[in-house]
C-alpha positions, 0 to 999 in steps of 0.5 A, a space after each residue: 536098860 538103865 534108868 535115866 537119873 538126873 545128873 544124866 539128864 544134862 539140863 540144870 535150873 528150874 527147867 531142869 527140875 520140871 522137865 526131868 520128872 516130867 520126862 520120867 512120868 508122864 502124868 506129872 505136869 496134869 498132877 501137878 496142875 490139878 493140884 494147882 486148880 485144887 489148890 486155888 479153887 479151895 482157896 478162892 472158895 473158903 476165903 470168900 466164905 471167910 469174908 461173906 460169913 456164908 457159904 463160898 460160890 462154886 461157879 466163881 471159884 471155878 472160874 478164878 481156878 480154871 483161868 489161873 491154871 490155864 495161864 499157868 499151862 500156857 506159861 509152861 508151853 515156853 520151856 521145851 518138852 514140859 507140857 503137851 498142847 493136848 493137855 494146854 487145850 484141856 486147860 483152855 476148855 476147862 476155864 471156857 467152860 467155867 466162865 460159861 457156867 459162871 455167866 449162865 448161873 449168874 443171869 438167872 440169879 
């Protein structure tokens, strides 16, 4: 059996190149949206240290993080085959949840 390469994939553009690797290895588009939760939880969280001068805020950083990766996996569910609903609602349950750990800490504070 050969291996499918791209060129016999028959799909051209950004579509192409997201759901060619993605079809290939199944854990790429979960790779790829924890790199983005990673990315922008790091992000949100040193750049508020940054401005305050003190330590960042876990539970708004992941708040912000989980919410923007949600939207960017229900985005994802507009091309066909890029991503699972099974991993969508993994996302979806990851940003409810930090906007609950975020209400939670912030009442008591």
């Amino acid at each position: 059996m050969a291996y499918q390469t791209f060129q016999s994939f028959n799909q051209t553009g950004l579509a192409g190149l997201l759901t060619y690797p993605a079809a290939v290895v199944p854990q790429f588009i979960p790779m790829l949206l924890f790199a983005i939760f990673s990315i922008t939880f790091m992000g949100t969280f040193f750049g508020q240290s940054r401005i305050s001068g003190r330590s960042g805020d876990f539970f708004s950083s992941f708040a912000v993080a989980g919410f923007f990766t949600a939207i960017i996996s229900i985005l994802m569910t507009l091309v066909q085959g890029l991503i699972g609903i099974p991993t969508v609602a993994i996302c979806i349950g990851i940003s409810v949840v930090s906007a609950l750990l975020l209400l939670v800490t912030k009442a008591r504070d």
